[in-house]
PyMOL CGO cylinders between C-alpha atoms (Angstrom):
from pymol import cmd
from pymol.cgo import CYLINDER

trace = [
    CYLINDER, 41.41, -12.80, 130.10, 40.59, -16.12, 129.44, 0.3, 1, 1, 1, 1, 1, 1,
    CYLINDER, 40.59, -16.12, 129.44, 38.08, -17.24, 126.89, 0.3, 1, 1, 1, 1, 1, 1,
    CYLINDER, 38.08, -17.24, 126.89, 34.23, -16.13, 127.25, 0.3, 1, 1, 1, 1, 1, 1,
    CYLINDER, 34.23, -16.13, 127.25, 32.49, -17.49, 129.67, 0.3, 1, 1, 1, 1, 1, 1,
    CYLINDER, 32.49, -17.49, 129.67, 29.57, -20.25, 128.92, 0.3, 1, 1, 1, 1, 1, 1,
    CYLINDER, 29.57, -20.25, 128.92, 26.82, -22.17, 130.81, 0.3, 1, 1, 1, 1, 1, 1,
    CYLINDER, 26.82, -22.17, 130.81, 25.76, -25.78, 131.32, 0.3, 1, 1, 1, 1, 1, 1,
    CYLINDER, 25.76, -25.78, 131.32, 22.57, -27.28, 132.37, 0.3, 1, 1, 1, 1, 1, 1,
    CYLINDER, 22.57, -27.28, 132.37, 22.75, -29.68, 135.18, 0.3, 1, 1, 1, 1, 1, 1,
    CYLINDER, 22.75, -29.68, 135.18, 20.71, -32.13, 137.12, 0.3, 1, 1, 1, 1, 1, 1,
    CYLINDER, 20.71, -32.13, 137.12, 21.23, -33.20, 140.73, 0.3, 1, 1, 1, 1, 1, 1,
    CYLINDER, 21.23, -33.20, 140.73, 22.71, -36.71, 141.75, 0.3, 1, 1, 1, 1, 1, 1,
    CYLINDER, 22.71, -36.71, 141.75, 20.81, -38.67, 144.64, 0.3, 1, 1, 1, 1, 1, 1,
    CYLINDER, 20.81, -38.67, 144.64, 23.01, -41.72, 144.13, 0.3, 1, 1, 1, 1, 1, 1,
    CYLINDER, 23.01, -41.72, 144.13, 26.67, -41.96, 143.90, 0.3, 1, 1, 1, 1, 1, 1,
    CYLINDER, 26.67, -41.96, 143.90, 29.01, -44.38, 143.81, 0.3, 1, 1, 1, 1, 1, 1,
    CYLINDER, 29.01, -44.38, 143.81, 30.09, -46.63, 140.52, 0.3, 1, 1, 1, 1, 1, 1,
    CYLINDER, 30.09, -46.63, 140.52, 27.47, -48.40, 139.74, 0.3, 1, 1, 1, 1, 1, 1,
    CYLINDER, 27.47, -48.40, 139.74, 25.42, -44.79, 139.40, 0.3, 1, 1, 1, 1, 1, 1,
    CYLINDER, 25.42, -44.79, 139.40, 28.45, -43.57, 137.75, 0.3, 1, 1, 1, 1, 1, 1,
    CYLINDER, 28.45, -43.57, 137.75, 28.40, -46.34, 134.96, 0.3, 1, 1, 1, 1, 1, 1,
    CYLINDER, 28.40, -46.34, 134.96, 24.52, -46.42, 134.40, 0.3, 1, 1, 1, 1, 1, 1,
    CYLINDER, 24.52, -46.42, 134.40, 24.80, -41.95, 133.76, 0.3, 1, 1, 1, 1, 1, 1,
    CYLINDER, 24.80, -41.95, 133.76, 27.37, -42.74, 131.11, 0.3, 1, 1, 1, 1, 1, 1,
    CYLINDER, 27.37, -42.74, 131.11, 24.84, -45.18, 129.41, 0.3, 1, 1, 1, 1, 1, 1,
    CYLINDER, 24.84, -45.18, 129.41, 22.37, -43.04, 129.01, 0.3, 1, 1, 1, 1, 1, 1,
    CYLINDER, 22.37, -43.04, 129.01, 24.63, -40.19, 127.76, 0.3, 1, 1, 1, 1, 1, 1,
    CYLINDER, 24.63, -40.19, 127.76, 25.73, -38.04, 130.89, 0.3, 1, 1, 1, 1, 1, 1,
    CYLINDER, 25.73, -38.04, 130.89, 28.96, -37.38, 133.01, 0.3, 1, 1, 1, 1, 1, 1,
    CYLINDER, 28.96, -37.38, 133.01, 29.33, -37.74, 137.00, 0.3, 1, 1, 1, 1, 1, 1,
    CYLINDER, 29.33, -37.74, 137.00, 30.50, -34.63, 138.61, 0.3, 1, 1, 1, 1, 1, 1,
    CYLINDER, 30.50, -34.63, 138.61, 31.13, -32.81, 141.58, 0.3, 1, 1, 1, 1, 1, 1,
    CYLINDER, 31.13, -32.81, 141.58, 30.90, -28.88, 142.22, 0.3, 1, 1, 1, 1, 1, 1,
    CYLINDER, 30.90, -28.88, 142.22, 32.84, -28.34, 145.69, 0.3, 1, 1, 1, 1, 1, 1,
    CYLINDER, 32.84, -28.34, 145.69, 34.46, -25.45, 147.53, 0.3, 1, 1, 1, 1, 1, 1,
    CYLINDER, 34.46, -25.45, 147.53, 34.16, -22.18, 149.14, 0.3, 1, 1, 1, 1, 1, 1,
    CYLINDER, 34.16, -22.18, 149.14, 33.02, -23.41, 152.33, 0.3, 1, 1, 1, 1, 1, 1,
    CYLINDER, 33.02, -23.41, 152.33, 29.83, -25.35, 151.23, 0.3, 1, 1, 1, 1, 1, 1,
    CYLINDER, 29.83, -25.35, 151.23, 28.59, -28.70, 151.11, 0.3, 1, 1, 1, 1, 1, 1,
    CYLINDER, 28.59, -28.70, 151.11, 29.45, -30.07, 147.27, 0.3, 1, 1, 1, 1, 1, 1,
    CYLINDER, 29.45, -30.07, 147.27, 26.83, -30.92, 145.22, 0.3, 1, 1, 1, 1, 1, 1,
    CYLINDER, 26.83, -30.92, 145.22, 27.23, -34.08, 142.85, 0.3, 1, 1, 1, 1, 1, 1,
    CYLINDER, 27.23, -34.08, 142.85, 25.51, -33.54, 139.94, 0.3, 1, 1, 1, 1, 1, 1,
    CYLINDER, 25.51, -33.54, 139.94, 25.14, -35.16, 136.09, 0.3, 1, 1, 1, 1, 1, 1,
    CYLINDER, 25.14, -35.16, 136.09, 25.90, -33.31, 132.52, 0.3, 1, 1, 1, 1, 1, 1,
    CYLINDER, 25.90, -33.31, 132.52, 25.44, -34.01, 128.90, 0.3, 1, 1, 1, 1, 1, 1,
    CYLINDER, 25.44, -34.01, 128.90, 28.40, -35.65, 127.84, 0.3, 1, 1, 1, 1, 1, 1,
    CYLINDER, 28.40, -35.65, 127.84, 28.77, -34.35, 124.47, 0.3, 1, 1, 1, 1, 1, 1,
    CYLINDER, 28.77, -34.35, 124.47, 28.16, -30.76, 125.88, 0.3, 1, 1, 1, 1, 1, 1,
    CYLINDER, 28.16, -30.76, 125.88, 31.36, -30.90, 128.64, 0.3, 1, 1, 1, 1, 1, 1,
    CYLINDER, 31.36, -30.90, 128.64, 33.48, -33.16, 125.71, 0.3, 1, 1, 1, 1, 1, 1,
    CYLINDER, 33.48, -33.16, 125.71, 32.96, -30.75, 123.08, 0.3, 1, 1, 1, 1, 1, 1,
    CYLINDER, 32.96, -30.75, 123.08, 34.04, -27.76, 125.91, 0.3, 1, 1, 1, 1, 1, 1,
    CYLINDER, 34.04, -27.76, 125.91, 37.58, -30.09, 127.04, 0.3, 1, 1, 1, 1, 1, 1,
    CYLINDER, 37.58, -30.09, 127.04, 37.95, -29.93, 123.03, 0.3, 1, 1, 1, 1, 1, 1,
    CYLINDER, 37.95, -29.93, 123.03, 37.71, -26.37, 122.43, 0.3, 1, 1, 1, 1, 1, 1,
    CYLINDER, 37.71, -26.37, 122.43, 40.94, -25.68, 124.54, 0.3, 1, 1, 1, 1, 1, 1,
    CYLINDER, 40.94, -25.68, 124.54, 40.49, -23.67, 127.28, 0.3, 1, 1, 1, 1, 1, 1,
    CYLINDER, 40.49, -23.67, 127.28, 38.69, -25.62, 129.18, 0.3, 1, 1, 1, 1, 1, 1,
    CYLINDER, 38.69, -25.62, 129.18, 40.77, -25.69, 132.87, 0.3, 1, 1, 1, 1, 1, 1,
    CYLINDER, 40.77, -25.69, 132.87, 41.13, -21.87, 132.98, 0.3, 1, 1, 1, 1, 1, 1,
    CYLINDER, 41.13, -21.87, 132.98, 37.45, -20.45, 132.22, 0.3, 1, 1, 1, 1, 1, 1,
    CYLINDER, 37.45, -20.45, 132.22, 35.02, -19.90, 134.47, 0.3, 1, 1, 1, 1, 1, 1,
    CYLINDER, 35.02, -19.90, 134.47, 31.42, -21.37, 133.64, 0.3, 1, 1, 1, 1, 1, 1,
    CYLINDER, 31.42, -21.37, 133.64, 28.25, -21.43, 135.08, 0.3, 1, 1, 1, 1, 1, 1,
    CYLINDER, 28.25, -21.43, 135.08, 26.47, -24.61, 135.89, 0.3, 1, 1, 1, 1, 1, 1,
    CYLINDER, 26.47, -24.61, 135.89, 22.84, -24.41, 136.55, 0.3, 1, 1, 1, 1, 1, 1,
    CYLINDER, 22.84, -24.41, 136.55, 20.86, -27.30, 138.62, 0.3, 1, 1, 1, 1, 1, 1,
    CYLINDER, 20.86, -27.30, 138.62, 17.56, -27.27, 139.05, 0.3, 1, 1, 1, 1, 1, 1,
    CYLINDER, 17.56, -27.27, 139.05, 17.17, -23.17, 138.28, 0.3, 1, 1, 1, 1, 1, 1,
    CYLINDER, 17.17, -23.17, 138.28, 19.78, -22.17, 140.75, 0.3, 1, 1, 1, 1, 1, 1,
    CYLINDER, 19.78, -22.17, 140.75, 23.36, -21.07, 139.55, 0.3, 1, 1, 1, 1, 1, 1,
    CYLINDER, 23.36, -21.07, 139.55, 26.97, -21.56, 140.49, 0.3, 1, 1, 1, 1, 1, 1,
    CYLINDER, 26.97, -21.56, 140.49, 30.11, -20.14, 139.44, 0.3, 1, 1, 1, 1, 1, 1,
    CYLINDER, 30.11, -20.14, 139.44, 32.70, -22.70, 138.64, 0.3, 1, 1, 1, 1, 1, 1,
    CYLINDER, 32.70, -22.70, 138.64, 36.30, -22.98, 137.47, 0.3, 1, 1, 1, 1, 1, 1,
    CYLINDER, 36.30, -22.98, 137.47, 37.23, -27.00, 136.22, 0.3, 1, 1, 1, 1, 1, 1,
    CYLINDER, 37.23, -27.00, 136.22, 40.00, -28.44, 138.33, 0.3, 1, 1, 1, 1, 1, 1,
    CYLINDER, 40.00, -28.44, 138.33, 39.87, -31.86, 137.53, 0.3, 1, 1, 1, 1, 1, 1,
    CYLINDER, 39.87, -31.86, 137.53, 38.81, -33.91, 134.82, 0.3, 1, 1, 1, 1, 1, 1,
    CYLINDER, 38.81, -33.91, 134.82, 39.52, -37.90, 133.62, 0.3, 1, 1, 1, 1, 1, 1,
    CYLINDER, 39.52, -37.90, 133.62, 39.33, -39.55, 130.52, 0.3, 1, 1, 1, 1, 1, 1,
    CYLINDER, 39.33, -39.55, 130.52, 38.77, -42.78, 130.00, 0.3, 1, 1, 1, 1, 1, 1,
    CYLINDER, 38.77, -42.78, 130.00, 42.58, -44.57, 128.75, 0.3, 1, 1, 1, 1, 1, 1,
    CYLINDER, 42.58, -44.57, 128.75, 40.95, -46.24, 126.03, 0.3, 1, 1, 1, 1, 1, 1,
    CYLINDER, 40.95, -46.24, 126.03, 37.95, -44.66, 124.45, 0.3, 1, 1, 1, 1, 1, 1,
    CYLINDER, 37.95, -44.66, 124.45, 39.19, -41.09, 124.85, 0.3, 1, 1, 1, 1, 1, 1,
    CYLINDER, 39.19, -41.09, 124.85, 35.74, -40.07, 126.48, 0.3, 1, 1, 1, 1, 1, 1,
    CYLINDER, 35.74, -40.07, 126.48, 34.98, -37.78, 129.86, 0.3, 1, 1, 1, 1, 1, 1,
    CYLINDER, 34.98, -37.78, 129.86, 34.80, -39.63, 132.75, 0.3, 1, 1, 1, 1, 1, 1,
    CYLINDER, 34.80, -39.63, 132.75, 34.23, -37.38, 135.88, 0.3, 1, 1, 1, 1, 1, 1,
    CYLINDER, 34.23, -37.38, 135.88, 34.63, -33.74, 136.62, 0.3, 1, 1, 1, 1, 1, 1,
    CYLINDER, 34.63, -33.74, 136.62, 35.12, -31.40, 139.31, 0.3, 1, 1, 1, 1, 1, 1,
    CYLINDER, 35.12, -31.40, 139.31, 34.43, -27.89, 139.69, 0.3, 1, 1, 1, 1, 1, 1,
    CYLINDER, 34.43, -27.89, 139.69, 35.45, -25.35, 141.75, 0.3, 1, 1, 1, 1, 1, 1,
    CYLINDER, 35.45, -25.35, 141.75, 32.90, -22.52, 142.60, 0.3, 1, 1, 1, 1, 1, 1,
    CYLINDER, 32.90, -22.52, 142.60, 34.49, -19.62, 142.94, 0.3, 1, 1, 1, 1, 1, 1,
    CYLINDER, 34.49, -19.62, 142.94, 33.18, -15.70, 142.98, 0.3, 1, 1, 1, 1, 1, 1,
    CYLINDER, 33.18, -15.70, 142.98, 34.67, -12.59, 142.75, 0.3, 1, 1, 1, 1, 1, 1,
    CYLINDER, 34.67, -12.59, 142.75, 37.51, -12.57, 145.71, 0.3, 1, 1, 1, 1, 1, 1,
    CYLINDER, 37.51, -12.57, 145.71, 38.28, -16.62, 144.95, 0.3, 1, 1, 1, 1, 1, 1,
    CYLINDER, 38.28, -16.62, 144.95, 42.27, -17.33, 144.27, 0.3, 1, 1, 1, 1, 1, 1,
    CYLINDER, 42.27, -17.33, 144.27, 42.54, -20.07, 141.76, 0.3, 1, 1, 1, 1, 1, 1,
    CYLINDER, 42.54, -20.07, 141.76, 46.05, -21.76, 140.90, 0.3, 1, 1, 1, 1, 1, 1,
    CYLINDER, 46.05, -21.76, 140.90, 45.82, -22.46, 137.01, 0.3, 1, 1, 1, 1, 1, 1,
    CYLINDER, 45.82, -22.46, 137.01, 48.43, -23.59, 134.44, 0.3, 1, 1, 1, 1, 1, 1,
    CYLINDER, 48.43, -23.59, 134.44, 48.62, -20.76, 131.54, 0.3, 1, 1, 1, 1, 1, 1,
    CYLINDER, 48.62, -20.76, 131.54, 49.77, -21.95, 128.14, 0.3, 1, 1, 1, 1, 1, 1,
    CYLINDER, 49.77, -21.95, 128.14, 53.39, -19.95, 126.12, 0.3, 1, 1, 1, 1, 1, 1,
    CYLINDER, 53.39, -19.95, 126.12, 52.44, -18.69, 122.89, 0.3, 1, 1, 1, 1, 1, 1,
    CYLINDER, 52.44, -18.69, 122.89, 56.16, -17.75, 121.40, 0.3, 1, 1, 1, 1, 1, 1,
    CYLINDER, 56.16, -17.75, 121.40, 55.99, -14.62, 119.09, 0.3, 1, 1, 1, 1, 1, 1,
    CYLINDER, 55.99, -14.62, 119.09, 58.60, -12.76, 116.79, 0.3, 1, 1, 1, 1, 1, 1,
    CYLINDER, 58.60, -12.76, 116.79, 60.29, -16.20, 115.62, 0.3, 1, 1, 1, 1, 1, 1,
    CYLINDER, 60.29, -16.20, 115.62, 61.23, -14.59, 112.48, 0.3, 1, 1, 1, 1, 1, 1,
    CYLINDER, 61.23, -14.59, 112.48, 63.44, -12.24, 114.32, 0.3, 1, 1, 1, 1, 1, 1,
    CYLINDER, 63.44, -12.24, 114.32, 65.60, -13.88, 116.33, 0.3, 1, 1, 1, 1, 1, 1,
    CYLINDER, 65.60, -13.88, 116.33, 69.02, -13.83, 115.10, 0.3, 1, 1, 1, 1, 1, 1,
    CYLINDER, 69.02, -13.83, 115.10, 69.47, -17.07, 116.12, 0.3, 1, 1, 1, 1, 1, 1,
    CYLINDER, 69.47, -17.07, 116.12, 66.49, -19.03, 114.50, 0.3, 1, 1, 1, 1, 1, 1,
    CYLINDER, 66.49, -19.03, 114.50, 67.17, -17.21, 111.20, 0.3, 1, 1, 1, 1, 1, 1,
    CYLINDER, 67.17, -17.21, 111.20, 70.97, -19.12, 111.58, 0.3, 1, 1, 1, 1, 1, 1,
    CYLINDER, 70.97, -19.12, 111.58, 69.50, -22.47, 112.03, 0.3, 1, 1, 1, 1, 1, 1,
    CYLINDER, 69.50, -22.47, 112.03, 69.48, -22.57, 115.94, 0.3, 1, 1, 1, 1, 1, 1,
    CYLINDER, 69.48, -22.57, 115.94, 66.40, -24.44, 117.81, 0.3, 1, 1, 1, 1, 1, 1,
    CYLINDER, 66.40, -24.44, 117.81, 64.00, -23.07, 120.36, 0.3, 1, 1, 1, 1, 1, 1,
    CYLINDER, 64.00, -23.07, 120.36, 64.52, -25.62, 123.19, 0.3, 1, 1, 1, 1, 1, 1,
    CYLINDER, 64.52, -25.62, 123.19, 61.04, -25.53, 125.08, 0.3, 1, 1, 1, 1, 1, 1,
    CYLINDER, 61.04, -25.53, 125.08, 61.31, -25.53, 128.58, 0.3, 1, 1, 1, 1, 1, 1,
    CYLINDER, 61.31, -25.53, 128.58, 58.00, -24.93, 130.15, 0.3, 1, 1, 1, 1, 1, 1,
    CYLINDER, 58.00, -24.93, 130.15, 54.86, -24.66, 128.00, 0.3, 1, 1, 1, 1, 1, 1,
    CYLINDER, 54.86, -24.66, 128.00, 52.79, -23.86, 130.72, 0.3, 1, 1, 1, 1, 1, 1,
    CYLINDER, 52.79, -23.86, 130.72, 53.43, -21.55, 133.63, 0.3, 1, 1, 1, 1, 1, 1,
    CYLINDER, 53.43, -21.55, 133.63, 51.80, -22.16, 137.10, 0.3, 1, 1, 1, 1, 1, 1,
    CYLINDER, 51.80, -22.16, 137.10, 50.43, -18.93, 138.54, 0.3, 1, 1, 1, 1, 1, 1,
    CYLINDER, 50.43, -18.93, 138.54, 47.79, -17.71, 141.26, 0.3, 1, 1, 1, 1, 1, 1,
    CYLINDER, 47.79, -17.71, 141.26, 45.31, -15.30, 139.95, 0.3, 1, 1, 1, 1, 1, 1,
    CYLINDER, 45.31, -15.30, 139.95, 41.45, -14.34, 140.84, 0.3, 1, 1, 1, 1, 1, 1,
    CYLINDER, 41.45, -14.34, 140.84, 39.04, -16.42, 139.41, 0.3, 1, 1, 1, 1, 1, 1,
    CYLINDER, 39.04, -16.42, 139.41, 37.28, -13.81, 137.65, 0.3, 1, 1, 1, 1, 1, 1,
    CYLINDER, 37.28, -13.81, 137.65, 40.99, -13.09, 135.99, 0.3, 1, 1, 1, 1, 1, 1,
    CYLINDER, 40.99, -13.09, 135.99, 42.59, -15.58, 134.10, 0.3, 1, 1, 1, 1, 1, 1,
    CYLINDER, 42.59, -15.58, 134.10, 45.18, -14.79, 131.45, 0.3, 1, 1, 1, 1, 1, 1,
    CYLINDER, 45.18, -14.79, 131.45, 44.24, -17.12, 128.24, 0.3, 1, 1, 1, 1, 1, 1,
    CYLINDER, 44.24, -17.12, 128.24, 47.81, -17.05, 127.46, 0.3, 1, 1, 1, 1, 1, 1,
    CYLINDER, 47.81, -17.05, 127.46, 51.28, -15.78, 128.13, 0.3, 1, 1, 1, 1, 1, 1,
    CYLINDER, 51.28, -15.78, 128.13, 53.38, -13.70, 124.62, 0.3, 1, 1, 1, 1, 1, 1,
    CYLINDER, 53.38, -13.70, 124.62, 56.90, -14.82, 124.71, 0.3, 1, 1, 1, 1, 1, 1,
    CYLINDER, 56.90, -14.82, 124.71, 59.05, -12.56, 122.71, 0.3, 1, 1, 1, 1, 1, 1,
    CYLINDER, 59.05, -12.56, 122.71, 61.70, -13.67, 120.78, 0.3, 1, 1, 1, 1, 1, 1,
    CYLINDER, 61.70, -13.67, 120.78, 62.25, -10.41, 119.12, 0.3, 1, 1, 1, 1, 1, 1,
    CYLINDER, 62.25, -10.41, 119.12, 66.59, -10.25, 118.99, 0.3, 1, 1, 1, 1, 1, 1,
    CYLINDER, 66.59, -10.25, 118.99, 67.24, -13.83, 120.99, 0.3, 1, 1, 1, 1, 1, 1,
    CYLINDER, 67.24, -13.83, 120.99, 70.80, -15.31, 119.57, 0.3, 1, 1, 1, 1, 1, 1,
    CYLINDER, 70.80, -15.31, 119.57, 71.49, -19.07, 120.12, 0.3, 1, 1, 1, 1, 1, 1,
    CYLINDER, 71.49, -19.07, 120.12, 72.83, -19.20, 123.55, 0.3, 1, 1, 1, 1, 1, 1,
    CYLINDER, 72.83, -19.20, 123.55, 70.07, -17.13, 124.46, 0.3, 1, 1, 1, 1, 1, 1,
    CYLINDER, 70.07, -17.13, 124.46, 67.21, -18.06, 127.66, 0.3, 1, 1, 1, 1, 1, 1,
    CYLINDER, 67.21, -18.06, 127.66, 64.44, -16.17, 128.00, 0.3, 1, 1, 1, 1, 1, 1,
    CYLINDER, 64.44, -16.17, 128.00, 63.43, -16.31, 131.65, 0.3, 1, 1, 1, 1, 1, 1,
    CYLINDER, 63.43, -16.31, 131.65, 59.39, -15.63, 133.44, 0.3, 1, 1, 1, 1, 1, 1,
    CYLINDER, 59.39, -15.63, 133.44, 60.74, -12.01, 134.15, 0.3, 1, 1, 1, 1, 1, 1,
    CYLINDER, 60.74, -12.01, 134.15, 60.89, -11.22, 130.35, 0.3, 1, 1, 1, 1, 1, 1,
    CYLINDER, 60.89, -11.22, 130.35, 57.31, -11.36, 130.44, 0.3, 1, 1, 1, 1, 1, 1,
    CYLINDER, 57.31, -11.36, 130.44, 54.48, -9.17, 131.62, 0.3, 1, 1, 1, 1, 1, 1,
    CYLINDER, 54.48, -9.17, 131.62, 52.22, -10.51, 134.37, 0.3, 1, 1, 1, 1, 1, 1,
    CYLINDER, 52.22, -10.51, 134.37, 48.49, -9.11, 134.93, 0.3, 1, 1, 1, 1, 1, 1,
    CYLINDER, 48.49, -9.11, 134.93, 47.72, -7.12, 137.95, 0.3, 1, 1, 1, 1, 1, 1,
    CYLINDER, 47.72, -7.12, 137.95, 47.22, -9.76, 140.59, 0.3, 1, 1, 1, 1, 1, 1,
    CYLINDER, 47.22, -9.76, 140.59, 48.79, -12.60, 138.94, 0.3, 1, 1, 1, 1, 1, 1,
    CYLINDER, 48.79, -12.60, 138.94, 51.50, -14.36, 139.84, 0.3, 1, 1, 1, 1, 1, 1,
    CYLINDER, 51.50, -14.36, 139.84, 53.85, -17.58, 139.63, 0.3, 1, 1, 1, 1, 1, 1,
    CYLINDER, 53.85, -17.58, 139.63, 53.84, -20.41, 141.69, 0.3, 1, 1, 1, 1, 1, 1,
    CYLINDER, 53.84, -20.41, 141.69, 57.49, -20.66, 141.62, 0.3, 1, 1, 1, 1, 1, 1,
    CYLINDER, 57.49, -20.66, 141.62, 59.54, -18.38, 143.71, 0.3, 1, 1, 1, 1, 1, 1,
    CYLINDER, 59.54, -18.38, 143.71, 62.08, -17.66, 141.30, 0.3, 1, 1, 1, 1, 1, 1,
    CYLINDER, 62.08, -17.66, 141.30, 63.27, -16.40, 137.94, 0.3, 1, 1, 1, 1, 1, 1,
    CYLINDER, 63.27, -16.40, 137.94, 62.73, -19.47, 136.28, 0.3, 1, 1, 1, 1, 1, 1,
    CYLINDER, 62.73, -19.47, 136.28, 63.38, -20.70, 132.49, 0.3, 1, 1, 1, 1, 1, 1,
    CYLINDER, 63.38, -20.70, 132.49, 60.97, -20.59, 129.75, 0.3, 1, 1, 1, 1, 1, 1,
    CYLINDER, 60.97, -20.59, 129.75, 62.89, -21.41, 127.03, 0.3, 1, 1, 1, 1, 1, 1,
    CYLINDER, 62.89, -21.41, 127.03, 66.27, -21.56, 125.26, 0.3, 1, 1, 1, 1, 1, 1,
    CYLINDER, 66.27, -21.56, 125.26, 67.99, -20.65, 122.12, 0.3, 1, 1, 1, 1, 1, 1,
    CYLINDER, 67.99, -20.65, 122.12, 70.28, -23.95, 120.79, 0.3, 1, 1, 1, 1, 1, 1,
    CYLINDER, 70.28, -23.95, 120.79, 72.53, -24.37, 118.26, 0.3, 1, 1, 1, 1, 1, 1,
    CYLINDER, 72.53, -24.37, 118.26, 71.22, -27.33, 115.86, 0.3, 1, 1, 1, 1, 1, 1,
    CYLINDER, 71.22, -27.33, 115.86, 72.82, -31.00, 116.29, 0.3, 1, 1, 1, 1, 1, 1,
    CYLINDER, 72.82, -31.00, 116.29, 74.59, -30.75, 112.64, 0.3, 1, 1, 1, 1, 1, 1,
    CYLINDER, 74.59, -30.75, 112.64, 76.26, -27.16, 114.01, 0.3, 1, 1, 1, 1, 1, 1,
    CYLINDER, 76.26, -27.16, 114.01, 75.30, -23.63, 112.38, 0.3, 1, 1, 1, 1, 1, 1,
    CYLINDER, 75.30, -23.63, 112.38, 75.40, -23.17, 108.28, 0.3, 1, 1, 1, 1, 1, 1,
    CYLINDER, 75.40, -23.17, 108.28, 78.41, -20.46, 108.00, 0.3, 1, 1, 1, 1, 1, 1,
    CYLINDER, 78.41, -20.46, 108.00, 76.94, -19.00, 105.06, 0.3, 1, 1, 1, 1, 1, 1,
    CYLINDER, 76.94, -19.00, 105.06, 73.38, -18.41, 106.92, 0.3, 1, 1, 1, 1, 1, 1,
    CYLINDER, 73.38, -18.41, 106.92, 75.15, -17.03, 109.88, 0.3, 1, 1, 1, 1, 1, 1,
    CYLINDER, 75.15, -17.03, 109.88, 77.00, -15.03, 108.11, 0.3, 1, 1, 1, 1, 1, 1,
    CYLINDER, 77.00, -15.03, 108.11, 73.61, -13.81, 106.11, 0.3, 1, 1, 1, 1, 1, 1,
    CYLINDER, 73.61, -13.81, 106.11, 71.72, -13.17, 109.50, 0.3, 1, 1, 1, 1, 1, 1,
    CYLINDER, 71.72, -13.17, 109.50, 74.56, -11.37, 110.84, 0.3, 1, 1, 1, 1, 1, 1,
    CYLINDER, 74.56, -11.37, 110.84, 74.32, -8.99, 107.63, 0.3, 1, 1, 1, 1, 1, 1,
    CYLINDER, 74.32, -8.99, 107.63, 70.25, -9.00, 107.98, 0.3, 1, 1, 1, 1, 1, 1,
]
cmd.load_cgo(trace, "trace")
């Protein structure tokens, strides 16, 4: 699962548009949106700091939350965020509500484990990172924090492909196909002999 769940406080928009976007970031808040699941969306306004320190933490576009405007509560998963190019602050966000039968398609982060034994790193040879995210479907209420890649035995030459690793119950990838994660490649300057020749003993 991903990471615990938290809540925000929220206060309902009556004006949109940019100038009522630019005067809620003077005075400290974010414009956003909660849509979805067949009912009208709501624009609302959060504490900046609050949804900035949460898009920090990591995380942020694969746990669900709950928002609460003006007493009532909503389930919602982040789909969307923008940062301003040049002051590295939150712009806008939207938020999917979702409950317990909602599909959600999220990007998972690849955590690699067991560097230390692979043949092939021990010899010198580079993990060539093909995806660090994979794109899956999963329920809402069910989102893997992260995917274990193990590189437990790889040699240089090596690919470890999405089948090597274990999906939840009820997840899985967008891509149809046994895709690449990552590859084991022998370094630019070639393999040291006398490390190969040491792993290959080890």
């Amino acid at each position: 699962m991903s990471q615990e769940t938290y809540e925000l406080k929220a206060e309902a928009r009556e004006r949109v548009g940019k100038g009522s976007a630019r005067e809620l970031r003077r005075n400290g808040l974010i414009p956003a949106v909660i849509y979805g699941d067949k009912q009208a969306p709501i624009a609302i306004a959060l504490n900046t700091n609050e949804v900035t320190k949460r898009i920090h933490a990591g995380g942020f576009m694969t746990t669900v939350a709950t928002i609460e405007v003006d007493g009532k509560k909503f389930k919602v998963l982040p789909k969307d965020y923008q940062l301003d190019p040049v002051r590295d602050f939150t712009m806008h966000v939207d938020f999917l509500r979702v409950s317990g039968n909602t599909q959600v398609t999220v990007e998972i982060p690849v955590h690699f484990i067991n560097e230390e034994k692979s043949p092939g790193i021990k010899v010198g040879g580079v993990l060539n990172i093909v995806r660090h995210e994979v794109e899956v479907h999963c329920p809402a209420d069910a989102i893997p924090e992260f995917f274990n890649v193990d590189l437990n035995g790889k040699k240089i030459g090596d690919s470890i492909h999405i089948s090597e690793v274990t999906l939840p119950k009820g997840v899985t990838t967008v891509i149809d196909r046994d895709f690449t994660i990552a590859t084991i490649i022998a370094p630019a300057g070639g393999i040291d002999e006398a490390a190969a020749e040491g792993g290959a003993e080890a």
